[in-house]
N, C-alpha and C positions, 0 to 999 in steps of 0.2 A: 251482486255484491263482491267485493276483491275479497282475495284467499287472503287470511295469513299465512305468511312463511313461516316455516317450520324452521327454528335457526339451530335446533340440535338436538339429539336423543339421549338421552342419562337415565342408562341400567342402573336402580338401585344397588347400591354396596349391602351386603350381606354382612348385618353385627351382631352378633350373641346377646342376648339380653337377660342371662340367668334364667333358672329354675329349668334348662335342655332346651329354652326358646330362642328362635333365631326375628327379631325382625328385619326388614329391607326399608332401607336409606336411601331414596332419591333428591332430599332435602335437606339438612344444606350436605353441598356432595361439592368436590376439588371444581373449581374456579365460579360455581356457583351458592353461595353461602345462605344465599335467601331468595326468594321470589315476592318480595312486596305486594303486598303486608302478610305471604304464606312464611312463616320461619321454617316448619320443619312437619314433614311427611314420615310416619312409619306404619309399617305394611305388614301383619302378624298375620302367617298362616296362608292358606288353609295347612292346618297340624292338628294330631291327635294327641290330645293330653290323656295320660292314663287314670285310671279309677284310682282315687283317692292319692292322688299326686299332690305335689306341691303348690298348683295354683296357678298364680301370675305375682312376681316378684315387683309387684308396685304400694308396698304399705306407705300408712300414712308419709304424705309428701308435699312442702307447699307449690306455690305457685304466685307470682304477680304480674300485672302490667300487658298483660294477653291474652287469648282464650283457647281454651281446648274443644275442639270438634270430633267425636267419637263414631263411627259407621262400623256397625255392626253386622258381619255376611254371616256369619256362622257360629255357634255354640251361644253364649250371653256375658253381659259384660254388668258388674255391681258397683254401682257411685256409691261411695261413701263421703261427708263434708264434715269442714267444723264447724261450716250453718245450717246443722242438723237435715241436711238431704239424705236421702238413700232410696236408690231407685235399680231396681235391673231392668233391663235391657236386652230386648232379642233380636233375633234377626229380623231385618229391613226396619230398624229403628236407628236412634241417634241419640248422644248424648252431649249436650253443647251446654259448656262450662266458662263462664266471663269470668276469671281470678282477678282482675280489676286490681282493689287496693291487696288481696290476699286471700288468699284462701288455704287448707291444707285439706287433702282429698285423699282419698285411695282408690286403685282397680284390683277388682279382683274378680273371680269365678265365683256363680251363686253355688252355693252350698250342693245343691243337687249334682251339678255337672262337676263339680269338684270330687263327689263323694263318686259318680259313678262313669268318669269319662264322657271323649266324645272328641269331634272338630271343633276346633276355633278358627277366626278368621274377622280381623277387624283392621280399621284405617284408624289411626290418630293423628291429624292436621294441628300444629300449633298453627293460629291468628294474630297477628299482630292486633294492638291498640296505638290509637295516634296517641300523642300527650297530654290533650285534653281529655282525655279516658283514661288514662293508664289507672288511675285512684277511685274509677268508681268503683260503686259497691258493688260486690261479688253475686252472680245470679247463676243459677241451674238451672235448664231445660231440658225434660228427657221429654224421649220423641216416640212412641210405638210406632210399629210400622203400619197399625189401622190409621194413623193419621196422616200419614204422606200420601199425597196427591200421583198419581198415577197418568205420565202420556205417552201417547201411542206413538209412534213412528206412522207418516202417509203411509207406507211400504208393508205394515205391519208386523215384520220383521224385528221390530227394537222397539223399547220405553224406555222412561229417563223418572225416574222416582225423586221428585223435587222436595227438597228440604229447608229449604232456605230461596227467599227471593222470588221474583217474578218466570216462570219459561212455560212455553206452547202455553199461554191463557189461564195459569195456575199458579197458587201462590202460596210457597211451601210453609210450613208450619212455624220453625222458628224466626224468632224475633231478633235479627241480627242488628246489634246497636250501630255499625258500618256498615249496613249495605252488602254485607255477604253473599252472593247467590252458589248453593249449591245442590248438587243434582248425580246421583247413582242414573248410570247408564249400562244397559244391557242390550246386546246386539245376537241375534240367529246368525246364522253363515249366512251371505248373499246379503245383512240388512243393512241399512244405510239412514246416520240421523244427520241433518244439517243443523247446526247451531250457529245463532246470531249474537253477535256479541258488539258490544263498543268499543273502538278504538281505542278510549280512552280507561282501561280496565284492564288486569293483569289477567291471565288464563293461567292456570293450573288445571292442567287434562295427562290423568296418567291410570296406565291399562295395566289392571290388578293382572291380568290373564286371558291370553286368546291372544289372537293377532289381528290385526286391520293394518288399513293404509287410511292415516290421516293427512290432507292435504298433500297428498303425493308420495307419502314417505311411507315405509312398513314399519311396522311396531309391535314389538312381541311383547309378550309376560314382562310387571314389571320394571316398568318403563315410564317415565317422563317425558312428556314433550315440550318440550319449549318452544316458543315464537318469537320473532323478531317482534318488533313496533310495525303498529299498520294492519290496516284489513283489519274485516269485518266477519266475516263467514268462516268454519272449521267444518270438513266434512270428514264422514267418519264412516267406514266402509269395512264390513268385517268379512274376513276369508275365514275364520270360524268361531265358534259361539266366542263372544268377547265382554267380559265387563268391564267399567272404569267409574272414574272419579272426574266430575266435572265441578271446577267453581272458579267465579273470580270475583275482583273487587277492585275498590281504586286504591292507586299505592298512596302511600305519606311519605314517604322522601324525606324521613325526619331520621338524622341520626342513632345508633343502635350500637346500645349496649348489653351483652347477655351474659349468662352468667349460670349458668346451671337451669334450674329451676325460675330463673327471674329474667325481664325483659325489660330493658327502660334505655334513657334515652343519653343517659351519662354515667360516668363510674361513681359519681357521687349519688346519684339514686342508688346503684345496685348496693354500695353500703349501708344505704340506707332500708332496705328491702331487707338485706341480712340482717341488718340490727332490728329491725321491728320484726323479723321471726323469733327470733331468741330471746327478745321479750315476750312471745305469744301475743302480739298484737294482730295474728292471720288467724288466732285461735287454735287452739289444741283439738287433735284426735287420737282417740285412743280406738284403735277395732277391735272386736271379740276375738 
């Protein structure tokens, strides 16, 4: 099978994100603004929140016209909805949230790790929705990590903990209304995983930490890879312990308008999104 080319490497930007947290930004980052249909990648931790801190500075907050994908490495992550969800979440779990026509949600620390410290360390992926989606109705999915499918590397060396979509003969738990395939990968020193993919599919492959050489190129903590168009195969080769983030999907090629919290397809929707928030048409949350 041909390689994809590697057409460039993008070190997350380092942004403060209140309450002493820093996330990292590889998505949208200077002359790359999206990767169809992924909008935006941020990368929290690994960091130690202290006993009875502040939290995570995501109170109630809406959301339209895309979805949020949540991977959880380390401490736990608490959904809150205003269509009555609320689910925590630990490590090797996921939390995947379709805001459709609206939603308002919040993130936070469960009460215990709040009250007594610890690591954190999570991904959150915005999704794009095509146009004929943007207004469906809002759905949660939380994922534990007893329910992700588990495969092995030939080499045994590495697994890849599928979440989403069809890989190696296994087909991960969430229900992605576009066709999402995604998949946590972990590599020993010396492992090696080969992944097949369609031509016709965006890749988003970016390495939380560790170093390999993907398709020829070295890649440290971090990191973004991007490909050119073309090819089939991504191989993936760690010089020491390495995890990442693998997913793709097919893009929509349909105009893009954003705006904070909201995602649509012209400026007259995103006023339209603002005004059916402040009427509470996404619905109200109030947290304890």
């Amino acid at each position: 099978m041909p390689l994809k080319t590697v057409s460039r490497l993008i070190a997350a930007d380092a942004l403060p994100m209140g309450s002493g947290l820093v996330t990292y930004q590889p998505i949208p980052h200077a002359g790359l603004p999206h990767l169809d249909p992924f909008l935006l990648l941020h990368h929290t931790g690994p960091v130690a929140v202290p006993p009875g801190g502040p939290g995570l500075p995501f109170g109630p907050h809406p959301h339209r016209g895309f979805e949020t994908a949540t991977f959880i490495f380390a401490g736990d992550m608490h959904h809150h909805d205003s269509h009555g969800h609320r689910n925590t979440t630990y490590p090797g779990g996921a939390q995947w949230m379709t805001a459709g026509r609206g939603i308002v949600h919040s993130e936070g620390l469960s009460k215990d790790l709040q009250a007594e410290g610890g690591e954190i360390e999570y991904i959150q992926l915005w999704v794009n929705l095509p146009a004929r989606l943007k207004l469906v109705q809002p759905r949660y999915q939380g994922v534990d990590a007893a329910q992700v499918p588990r495969v092995d590397s030939p080499d045994g060396l590495g697994h890849a903990r599928v979440f989403a979509g069809p890989f190696g003969g296994v087909q991960g738990p969430v229900e992605s209304i576009t066709g999402i395939h995604a998949a946590t990968l972990a590599l020993q020193a010396g492992g090696e995983l080969r992944l097949e993919v369609s031509d016709d599919r965006t890749v988003l492959l970016y390495v939380l930490h560790g170093q390999a050489t993907v398709n020829g190129r070295e890649v440290g903590g971090r990191t973004l890879v991007e490909f050119a168009p073309g090819g089939t195969e991504i191989r993936v080769q760690a010089a020491l312990k390495t995890h990442l983030l693998y997913c793709t999907g097919r893009p929509f090629n349909e105009p893009l308008v954003a705006h904070g919290p909201f995602v649509m397809n012209s400026q007259a929707e995103i006023l339209e999104a603002v005004r059916d928030y402040q009427l509470g048409k996404m619905g109200v949350l109030v947290d304890e």
